[in-house]
N, C-alpha and C positions, 0 to 999 in steps of 0.2 A: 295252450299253444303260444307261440314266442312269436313275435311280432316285430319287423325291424324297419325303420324309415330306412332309405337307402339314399345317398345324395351322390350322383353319380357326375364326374366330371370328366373330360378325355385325359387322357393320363399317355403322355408320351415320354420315349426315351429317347436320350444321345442313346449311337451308336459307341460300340468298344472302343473305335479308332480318332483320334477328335475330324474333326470336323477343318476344310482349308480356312484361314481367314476371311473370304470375300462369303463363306455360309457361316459363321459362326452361331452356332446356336438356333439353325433354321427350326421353322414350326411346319412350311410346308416343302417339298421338294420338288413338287410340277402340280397339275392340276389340270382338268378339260371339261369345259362346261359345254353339253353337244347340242343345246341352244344357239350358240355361236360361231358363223361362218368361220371365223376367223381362228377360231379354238380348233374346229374341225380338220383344217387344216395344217395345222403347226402340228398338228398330232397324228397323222399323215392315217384321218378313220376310213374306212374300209366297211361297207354292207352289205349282206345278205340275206335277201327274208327281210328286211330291216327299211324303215322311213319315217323322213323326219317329222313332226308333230309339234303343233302349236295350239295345245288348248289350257283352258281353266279348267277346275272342279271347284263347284261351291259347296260346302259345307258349315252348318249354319250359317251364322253371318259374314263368314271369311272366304275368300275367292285365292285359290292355290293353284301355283303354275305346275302342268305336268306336260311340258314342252321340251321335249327332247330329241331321243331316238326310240321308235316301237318297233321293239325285236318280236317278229311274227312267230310260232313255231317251226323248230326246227331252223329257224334264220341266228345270224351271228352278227357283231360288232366286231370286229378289230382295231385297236389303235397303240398308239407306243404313249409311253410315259418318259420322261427324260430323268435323267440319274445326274445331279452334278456333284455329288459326290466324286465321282471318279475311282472309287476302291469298292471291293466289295462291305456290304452292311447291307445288316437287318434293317426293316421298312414295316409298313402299313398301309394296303391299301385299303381307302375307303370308296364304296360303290354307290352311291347315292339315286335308287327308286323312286318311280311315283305309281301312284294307282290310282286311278279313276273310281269316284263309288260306285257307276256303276259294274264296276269288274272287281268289289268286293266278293269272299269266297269263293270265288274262282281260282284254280289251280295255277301256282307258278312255277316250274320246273326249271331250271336254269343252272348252268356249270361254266364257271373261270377258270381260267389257264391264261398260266404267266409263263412266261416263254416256255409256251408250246406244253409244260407239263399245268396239270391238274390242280388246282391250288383250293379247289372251294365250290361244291355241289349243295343246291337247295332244293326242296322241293315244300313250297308254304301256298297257305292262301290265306290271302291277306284279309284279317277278319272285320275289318274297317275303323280302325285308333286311330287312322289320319292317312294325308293323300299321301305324304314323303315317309320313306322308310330307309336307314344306312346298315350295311353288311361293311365287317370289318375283316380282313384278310391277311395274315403276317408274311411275309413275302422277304426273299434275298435279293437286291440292286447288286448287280455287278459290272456290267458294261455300263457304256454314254444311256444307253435305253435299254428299257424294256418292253417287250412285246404282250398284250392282254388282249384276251377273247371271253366275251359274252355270250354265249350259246342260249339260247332256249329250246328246250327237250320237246320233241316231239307230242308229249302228254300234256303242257299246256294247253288249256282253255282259255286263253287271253292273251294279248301280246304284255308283253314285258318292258315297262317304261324306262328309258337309263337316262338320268335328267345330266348326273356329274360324276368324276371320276378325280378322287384323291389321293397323292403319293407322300405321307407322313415319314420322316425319320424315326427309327424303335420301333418294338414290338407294341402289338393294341395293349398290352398290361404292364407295359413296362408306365415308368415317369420319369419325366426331362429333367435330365439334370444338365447347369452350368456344366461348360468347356472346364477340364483340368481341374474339378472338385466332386467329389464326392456328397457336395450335402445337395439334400432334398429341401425343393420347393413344396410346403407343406398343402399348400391354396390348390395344387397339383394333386393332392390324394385324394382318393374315394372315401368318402363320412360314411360310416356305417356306425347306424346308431339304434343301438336297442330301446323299446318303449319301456317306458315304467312298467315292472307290472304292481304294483300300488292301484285301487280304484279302479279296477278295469281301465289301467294305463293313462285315468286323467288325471293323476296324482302322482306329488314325487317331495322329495326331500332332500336333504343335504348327504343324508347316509347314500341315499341309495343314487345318487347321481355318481358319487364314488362306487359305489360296486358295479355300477356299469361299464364307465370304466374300463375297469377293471376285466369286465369279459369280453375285450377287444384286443385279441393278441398285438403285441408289439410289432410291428411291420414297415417295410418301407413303402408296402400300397394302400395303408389303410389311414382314416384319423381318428382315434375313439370322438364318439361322438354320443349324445343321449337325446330321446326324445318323450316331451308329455302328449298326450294329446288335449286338448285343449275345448272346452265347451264353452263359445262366442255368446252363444244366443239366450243363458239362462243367464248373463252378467248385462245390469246398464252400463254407461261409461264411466262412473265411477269405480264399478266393481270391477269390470274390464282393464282398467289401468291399475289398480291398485295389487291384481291377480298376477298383471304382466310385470309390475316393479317386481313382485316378491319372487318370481322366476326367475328372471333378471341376475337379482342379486343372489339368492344359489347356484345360477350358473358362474356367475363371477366369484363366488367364495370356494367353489367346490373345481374352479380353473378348467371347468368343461364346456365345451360348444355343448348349447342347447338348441333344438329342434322343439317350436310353438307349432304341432299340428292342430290346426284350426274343423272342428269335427260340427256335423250339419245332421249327423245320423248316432244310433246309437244312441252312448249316451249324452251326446250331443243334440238329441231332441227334444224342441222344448215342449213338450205336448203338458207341460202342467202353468207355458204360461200365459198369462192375459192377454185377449189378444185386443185388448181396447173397444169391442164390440158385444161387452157382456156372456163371451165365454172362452178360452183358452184355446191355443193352437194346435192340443191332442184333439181337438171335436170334429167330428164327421164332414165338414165341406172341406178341412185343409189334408184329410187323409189321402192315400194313394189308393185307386179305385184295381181290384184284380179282374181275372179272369180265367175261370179253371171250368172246363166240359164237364165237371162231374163233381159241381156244389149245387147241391138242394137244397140250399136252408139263405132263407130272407133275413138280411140285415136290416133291422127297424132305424128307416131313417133314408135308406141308399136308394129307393125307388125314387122318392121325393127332387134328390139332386140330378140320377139321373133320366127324368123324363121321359119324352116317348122312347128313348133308350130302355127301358127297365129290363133286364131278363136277370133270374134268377143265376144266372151263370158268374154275374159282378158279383164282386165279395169285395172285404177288404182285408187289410197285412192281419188285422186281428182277429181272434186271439191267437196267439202264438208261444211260442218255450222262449221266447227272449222276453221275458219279465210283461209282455203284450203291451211291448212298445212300438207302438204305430209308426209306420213310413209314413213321411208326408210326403204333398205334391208340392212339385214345381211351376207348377200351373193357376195357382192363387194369388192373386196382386197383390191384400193387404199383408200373407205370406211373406212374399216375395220382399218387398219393400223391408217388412222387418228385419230379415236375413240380413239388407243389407246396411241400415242403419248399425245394427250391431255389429256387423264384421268391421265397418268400416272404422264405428270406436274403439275395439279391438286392435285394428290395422296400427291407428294412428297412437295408441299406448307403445305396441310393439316399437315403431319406430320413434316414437320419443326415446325411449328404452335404448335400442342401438346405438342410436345417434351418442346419447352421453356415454356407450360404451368407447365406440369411434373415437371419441375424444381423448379418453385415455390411453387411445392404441387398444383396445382388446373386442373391437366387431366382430372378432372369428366367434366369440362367446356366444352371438345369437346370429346364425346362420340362418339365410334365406330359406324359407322353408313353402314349397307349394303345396298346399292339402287340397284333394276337391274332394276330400269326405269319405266313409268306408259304406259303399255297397248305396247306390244312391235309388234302385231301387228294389224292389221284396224279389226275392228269387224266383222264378220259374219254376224249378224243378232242381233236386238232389240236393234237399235238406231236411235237417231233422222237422217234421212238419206233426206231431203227435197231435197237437192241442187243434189245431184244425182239421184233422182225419177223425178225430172222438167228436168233435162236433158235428158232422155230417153222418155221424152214423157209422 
């Protein structure tokens, strides 16, 4: 299976026509934050079914505004956008949601219309990634203004949060280019970057960062880009920086942005190593603890940790067809602590690393790269699960 980091950035275009002097090169064309009296107004919004809202959602430790307008079923928004352009062009509206957790998976049904026609029907429920969520809409500005309407469908189960509203110059896929030139801003393009496949993708070379490459069509929307994935936890800081130089300089030799995804699973788990307590961080109290209706078979060891908890229903990730390498938990302090001493000597090689690239002008070569790990914990359900079905019988 082919595996690709994807480093996505908003990618806007000039329109065909240039642009008057007093906009040269705009990034936004209007905007309406329905937070604000004062936006509300300029933007001449209109309600039905619809009222205003001022709360938070906390999610873990972070408190998120989802203060806007709550469009009821079957209620609408209307408001105008302003065009100063003045001719007609292509555009990009951005829609800017929030959701409450408690109004995760719940139905969201909802239809935009830009003057007056149909521009863009959803129907999602929002499965809970987070409180803010943007729909992007490609749309034609031809008058001073334009007219938009937020609809929620009658099948909605929740009201429908509309925090802001954005009017971009270009299409959502196009990319900005300078007034009166043709060349592309590169910092502009979508990285799409395939993983090594060398070492189940933690390993890579001089060859093969060229052939990747290589399998990234030439385009004005993309950047070749390559990525390793990267195992923090089985290197101390000597090996961590010594791993991250030698990356480093194959990205620099081989003139490719490299992608350090930084891996906490897979084979990224250190379950073979010491965990300063007289036994390793594969052993039984740092495992992730299951639960399946229909496991009959005791894990020697798992009653022990979990206490007047004990039912044979708890299991754990092992054994399994991935080599019966253990999920850990997140839930273990000396764990936890380890995780981050080594990321964080990892972190600071990385950016030693950069920094002397930055110096010589080439920090495109080690691209910001955010990993939080592949699959953080054992699946539920619909996977190959053999080695534990033969165990049970």
């Amino acid at each position: 299976m082919l595996h690709y980091a994807l480093a996505a950035s908003l990618c806007l275009a000039q329109v065909n026509t240039p642009y008057p002097p007093h906009l040269e090169s705009p990034l936004l064309l209007d905007s309406i934050e329905f937070s604000k009296q004062a936006s509300l107004e300029a933007h001449l919004v209109a309600l039905s079914r619809a009222t205003r809202v001022a709360q938070r959602a906390t999610v873990g430790t972070r408190s998120e505004s989802v203060g806007g307008i709550a469009i009821e079923p079957e209620g609408t928004v209307r408001f105008r956008l302003k065009n100063p352009i003045g001719i007609p062009a292509r555009a990009t509206l951005r829609l800017l949601f929030a959701t409450h957790p408690k109004d995760y998976g719940k139905r969201q049904a909802y239809q935009v219309r830009w003057n007056g026609a149909e521009a863009a029907a959803m129907v999602e429920a929002d499965p809970g990634a987070g409180v803010r969520r943007s729909i992007f809409v490609d749309v034609i500005v031809s008058g001073p203004s334009a007219a938009v309407e937020v609809r929620s469908e009658a099948s909605s189960t929740c009201p429908i949060t509309l925090l802001a509203a954005y009017l971009y110059p270009g299409r959502s896929l196009d990319l900005h280019l300078r007034p009166a030139t043709t060349l592309l801003d590169p910092r502009l393009r979508m990285g799409i970057a395939p993983v090594s496949p060398i070492g189940m993708g933690y390993q890579t070379d001089l060859e093969q960062l060229k052939r990747i490459r290589e399998l990234v069509p030439p385009t004005r929307y993309l950047a070749a880009q390559a990525a390793v994935l990267y195992n923090f936890c089985s290197r101390d800081a000597k090996e961590n920086s010594a791993e991250i130089a030698r990356l480093a300089r194959l990205a620099e030799e081989a003139e490719v942005p490299l992608r350090i995804a930084m891996q906490v699973h897979w084979a990224g788990t250190p379950k073979s190593v010491a965990d300063g307590a007289g036994g390793t961080f594969g052993d039984l109290p740092y495992q992730q603890v299951t639960f399946d209706a229909a496991d009959n078979v005791d894990d020697p060891g798992l009653d022990a940790i979990m206490g007047d908890r004990a039912d044979k229903r708890f299991g754990l990730s092992v054994p399994n067809v991935w080599s019966d390498t253990p999920w850990l938990t997140f839930n273990h302090p000396r764990l936890n602590q380890f995780r981050r001493i080594r990321l964080t000597q990892a972190i600071t090689a990385w950016r030693r690393e950069r920094l002397r690239l930055a110096a010589a002008g080439k920090a495109r070569l080690l691209p910001i790269e955010i990993s939080t790990g592949d699959e953080s914990i054992y699946w539920a359900k619909g996977v190959d699960d053999r080695s534990y079905t033969k165990r049970n019988g």
